[in-house]
C-alpha positions in Angstrom: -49.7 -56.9 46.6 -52.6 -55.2 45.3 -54.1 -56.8 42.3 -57.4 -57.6 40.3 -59.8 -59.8 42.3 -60.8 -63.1 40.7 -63.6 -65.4 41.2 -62.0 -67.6 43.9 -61.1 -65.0 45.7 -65.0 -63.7 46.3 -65.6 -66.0 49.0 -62.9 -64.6 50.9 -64.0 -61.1 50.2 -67.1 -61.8 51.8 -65.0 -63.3 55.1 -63.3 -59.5 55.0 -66.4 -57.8 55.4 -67.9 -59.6 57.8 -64.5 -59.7 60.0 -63.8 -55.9 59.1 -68.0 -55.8 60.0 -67.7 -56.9 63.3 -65.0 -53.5 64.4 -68.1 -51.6 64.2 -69.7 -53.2 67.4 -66.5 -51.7 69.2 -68.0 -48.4 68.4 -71.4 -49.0 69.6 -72.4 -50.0 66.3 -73.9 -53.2 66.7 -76.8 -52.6 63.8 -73.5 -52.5 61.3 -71.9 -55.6 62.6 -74.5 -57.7 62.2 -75.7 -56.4 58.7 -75.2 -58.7 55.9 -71.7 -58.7 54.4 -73.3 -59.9 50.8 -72.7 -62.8 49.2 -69.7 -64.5 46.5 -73.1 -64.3 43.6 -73.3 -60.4 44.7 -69.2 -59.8 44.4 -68.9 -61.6 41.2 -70.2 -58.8 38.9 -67.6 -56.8 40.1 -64.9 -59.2 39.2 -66.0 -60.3 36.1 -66.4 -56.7 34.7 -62.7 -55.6 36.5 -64.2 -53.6 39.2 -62.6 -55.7 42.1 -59.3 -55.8 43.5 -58.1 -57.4 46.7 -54.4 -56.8 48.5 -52.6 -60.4 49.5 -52.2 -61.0 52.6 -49.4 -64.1 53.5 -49.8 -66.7 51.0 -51.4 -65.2 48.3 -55.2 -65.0 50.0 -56.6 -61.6 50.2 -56.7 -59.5 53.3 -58.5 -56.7 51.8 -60.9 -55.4 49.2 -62.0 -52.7 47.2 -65.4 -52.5 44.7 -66.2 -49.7 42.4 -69.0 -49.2 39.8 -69.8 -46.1 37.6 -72.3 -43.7 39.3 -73.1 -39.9 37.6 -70.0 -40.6 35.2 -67.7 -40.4 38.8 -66.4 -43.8 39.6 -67.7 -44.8 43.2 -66.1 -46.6 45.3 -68.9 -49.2 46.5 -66.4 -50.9 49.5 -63.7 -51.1 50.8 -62.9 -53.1 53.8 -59.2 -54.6 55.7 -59.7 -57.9 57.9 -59.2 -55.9 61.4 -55.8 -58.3 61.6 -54.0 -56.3 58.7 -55.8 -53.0 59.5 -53.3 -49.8 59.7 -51.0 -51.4 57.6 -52.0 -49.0 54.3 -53.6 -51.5 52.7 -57.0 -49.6 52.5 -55.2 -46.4 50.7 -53.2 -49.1 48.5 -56.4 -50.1 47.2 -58.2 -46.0 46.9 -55.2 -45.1 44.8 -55.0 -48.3 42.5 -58.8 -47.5 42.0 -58.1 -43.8 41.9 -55.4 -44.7 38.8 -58.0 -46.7 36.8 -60.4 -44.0 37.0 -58.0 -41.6 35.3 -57.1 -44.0 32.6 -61.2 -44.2 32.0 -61.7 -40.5 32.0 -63.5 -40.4 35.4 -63.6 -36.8 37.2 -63.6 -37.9 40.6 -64.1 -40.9 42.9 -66.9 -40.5 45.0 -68.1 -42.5 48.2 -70.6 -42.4 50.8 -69.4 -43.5 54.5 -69.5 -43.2 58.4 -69.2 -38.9 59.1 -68.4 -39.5 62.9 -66.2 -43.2 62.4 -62.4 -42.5 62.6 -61.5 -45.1 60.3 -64.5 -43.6 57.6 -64.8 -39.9 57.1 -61.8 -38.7 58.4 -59.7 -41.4 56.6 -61.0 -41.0 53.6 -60.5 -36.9 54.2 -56.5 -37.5 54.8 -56.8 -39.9 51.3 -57.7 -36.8 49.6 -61.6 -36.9 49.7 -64.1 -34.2 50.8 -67.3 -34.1 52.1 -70.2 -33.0 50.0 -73.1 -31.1 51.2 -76.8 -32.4 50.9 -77.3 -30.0 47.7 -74.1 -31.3 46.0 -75.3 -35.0 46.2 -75.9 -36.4 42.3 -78.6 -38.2 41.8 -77.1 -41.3 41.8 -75.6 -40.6 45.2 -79.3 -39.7 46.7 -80.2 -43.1 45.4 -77.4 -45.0 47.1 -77.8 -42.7 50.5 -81.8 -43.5 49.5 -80.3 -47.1 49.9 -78.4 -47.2 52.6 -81.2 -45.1 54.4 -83.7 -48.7 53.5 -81.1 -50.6 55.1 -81.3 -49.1 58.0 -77.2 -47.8 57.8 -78.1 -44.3 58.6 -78.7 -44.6 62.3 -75.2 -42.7 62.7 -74.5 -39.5 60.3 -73.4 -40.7 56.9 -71.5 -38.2 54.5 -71.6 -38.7 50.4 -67.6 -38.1 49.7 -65.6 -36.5 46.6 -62.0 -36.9 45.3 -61.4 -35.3 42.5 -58.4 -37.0 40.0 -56.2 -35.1 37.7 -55.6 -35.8 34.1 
């Protein structure tokens, strides 16, 4: 069941992304595993203002996650992650489209993300879930800030894409 995340379920939100985290190292990705999945004080503002929604798993506790926040009037889809023991179960596009049907009932254009180019389970997923790659020049300034970001972090070792989907009225 996909429904809104709330405060007691931020703790295992951050258990996700370090579990969905650790995939990466499978790849060769090491500097991605062991990046820091964020805290419960970090998730919070995204529950609180109903920007976080989690699928059940068995029992009621959440399995998976997705966070979004306004970016350049688009709503952006800040995470997503599946625990790696409920992955290719749907759970991931579950959570894109409930996201995808609260932008449209907020007027948002598009959905936006920036991800992975070269990670089968990041741009090309998100391709098949409707999204398209954005050149450099299509980037809005509040992408080039997040990619700006990401870049600090040191997540741009591997090719990362900015992403577009756009909703219908």
């Amino acid at each position: 069941m996909i429904r809104p995340a709330r405060a007691e379920d931020a703790a295992a939100m951050v258990r996700i992304e370090e579990a969905a985290g650790q995939v990466f190292a499978t790849v060769g990705m090491d500097f991605v595993a062991e990046d820091d999945p964020g805290t419960v004080e970090e998730l919070l503002p995204y529950v609180r203002d109903g920007r976080a929604w989690v699928a059940d798993g068995p029992g009621g506790t959440p399995v998976a996650y997705l966070i979004a926040e306004w970016v350049d009037g688009n709503v952006h889809v800040e995470q997503v992650s599946v625990h790696p023991a409920y992955a290719r179960r749907g759970l991931g596009a579950r959570l894109v489209e409930r996201v995808a049907g609260w932008a449209r009932e907020r007027g948002a254009p598009a959905l936006t993300l920036t991800t992975y180019a070269e990670v089968a389970w990041n741009a090309p997923y998100y391709e098949r879930l409707g999204f398209r790659r954005l050149a450099d020049d299509e980037l809005t300034p509040g992408l080039r800030a997040i990619r700006a970001a990401e870049a600090e972090r040191g997540l741009d070792r591997w090719p990362r894409v900015g992403m577009r989907r756009e909703l219908s009225a």
